[in-house]
Residue frames relative to the residue before (quaternion, step in Angstrom):
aa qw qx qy qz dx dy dz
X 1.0000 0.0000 0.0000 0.0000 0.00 0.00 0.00
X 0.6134 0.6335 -0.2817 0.3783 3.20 1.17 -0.72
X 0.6248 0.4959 -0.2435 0.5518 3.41 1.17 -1.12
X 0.6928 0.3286 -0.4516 0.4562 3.96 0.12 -0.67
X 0.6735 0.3846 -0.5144 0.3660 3.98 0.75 -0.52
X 0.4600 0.5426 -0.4834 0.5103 3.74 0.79 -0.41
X 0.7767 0.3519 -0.4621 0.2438 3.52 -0.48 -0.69
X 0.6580 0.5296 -0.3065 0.4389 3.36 1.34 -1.38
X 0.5805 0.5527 -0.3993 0.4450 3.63 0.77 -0.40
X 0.7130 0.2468 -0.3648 0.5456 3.89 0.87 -0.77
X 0.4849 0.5597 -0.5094 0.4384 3.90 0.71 -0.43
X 0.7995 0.1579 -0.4034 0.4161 4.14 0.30 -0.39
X 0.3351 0.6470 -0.5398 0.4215 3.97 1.34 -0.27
X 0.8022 0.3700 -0.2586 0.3909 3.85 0.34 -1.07
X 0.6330 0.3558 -0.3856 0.5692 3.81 1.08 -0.34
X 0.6654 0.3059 -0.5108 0.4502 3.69 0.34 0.52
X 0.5420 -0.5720 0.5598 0.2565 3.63 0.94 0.40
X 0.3898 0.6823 -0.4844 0.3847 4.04 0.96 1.05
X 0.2701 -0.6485 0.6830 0.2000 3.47 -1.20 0.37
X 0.7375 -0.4945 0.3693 0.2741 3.01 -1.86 0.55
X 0.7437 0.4682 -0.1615 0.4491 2.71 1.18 -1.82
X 0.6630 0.3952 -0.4115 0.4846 4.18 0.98 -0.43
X 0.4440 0.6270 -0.5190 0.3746 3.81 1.26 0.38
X 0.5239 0.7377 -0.1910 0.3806 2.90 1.15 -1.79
X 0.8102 0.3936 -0.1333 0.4132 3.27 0.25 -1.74
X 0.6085 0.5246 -0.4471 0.3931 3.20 1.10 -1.25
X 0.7144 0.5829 -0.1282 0.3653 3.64 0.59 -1.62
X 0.3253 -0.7104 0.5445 0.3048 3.91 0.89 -0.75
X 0.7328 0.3080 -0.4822 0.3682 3.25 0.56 0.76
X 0.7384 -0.4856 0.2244 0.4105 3.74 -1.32 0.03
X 0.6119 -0.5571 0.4392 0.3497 3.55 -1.19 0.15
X 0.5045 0.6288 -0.3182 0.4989 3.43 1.25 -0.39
X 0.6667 0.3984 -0.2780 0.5653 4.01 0.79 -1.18
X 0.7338 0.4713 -0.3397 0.3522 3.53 0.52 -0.46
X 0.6013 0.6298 -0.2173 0.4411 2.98 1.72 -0.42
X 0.6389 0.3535 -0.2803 0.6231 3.46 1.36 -1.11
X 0.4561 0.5281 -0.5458 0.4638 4.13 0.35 -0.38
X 0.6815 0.3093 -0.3594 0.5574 4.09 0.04 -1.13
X 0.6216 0.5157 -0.4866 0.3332 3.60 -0.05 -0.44
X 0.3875 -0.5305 0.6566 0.3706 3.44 0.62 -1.17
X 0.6612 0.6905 -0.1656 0.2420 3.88 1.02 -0.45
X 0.4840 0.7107 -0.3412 0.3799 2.89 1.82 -0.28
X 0.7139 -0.5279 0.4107 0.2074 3.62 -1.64 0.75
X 0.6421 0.0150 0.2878 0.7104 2.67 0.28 -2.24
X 0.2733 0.7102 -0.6375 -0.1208 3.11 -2.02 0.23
X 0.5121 -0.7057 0.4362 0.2225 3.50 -0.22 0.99
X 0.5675 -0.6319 0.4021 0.3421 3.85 -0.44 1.14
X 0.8046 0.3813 -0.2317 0.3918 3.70 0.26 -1.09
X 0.5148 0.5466 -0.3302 0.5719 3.46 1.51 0.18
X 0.5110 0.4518 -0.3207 0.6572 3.86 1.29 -0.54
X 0.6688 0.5627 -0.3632 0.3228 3.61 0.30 -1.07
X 0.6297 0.6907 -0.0156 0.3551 3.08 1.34 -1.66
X 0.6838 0.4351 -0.0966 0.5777 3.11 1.09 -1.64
X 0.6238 0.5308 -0.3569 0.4493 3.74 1.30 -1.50
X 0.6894 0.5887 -0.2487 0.3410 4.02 0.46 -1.05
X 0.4569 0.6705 -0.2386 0.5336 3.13 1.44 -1.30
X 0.8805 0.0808 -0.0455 0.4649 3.32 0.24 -0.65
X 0.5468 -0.7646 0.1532 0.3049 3.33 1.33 1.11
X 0.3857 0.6779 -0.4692 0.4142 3.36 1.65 0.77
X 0.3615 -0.6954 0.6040 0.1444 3.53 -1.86 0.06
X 0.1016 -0.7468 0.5847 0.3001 3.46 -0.84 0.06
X 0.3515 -0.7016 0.6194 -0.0225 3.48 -1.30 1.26
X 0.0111 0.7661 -0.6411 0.0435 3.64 -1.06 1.22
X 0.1086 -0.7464 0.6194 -0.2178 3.22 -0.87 1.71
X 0.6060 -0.5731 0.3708 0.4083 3.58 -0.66 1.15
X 0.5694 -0.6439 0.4539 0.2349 3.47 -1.56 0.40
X 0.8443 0.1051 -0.1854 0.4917 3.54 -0.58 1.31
X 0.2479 0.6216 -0.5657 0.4819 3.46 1.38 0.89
X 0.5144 -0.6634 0.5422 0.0356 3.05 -1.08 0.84
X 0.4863 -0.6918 0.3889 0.3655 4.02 -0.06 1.10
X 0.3349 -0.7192 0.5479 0.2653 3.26 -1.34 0.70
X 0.7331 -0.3885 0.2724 0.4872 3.46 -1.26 0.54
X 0.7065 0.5055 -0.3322 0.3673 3.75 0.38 -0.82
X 0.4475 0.5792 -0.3229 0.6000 3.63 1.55 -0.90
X 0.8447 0.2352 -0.2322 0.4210 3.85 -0.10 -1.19
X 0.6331 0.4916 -0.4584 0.3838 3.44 0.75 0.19
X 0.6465 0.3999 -0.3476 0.5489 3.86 1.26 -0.36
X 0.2255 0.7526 -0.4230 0.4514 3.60 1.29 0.63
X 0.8849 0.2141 -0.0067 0.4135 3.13 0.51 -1.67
């Protein structure tokens, strides 16, 4: 789960034409955490710091029972 929110986080960082490192700055934290978060690689990361990083870039995080199958709205911002 970690890895698809990492990707979508560097997938809009790159359509706004953002560096790591003015994420970093914007946010107080290092270019290095922003780096493993896109990776999918991070360790630890504390929810309100995801929260943080997710807003920043006008996204959300969404929690929906396990193995429910996406709803049409989910597969249509897919594409």
């Amino acid at each position: 789960m970690l890895f698809q929110i990492g990707e979508q986080i560097k997938k809009e960082r790159k359509r706004r034409k953002i560096s790591q490192l003015a994420v970093a700055n914007d946010l107080g934290m290092s270019r290095t955490t922003i780096s493993l978060i896109e990776a999918g690689t991070v360790q630890d990361i504390g929810v309100r710091k995801l929260i943080r990083i997710l807003a920043y870039f006008g996204l959300e995080l969404r929690v929906r029972p396990a193995g429910m199958p996406p709803t049409l709205d989910e597969l249509r911002e897919d594409q």
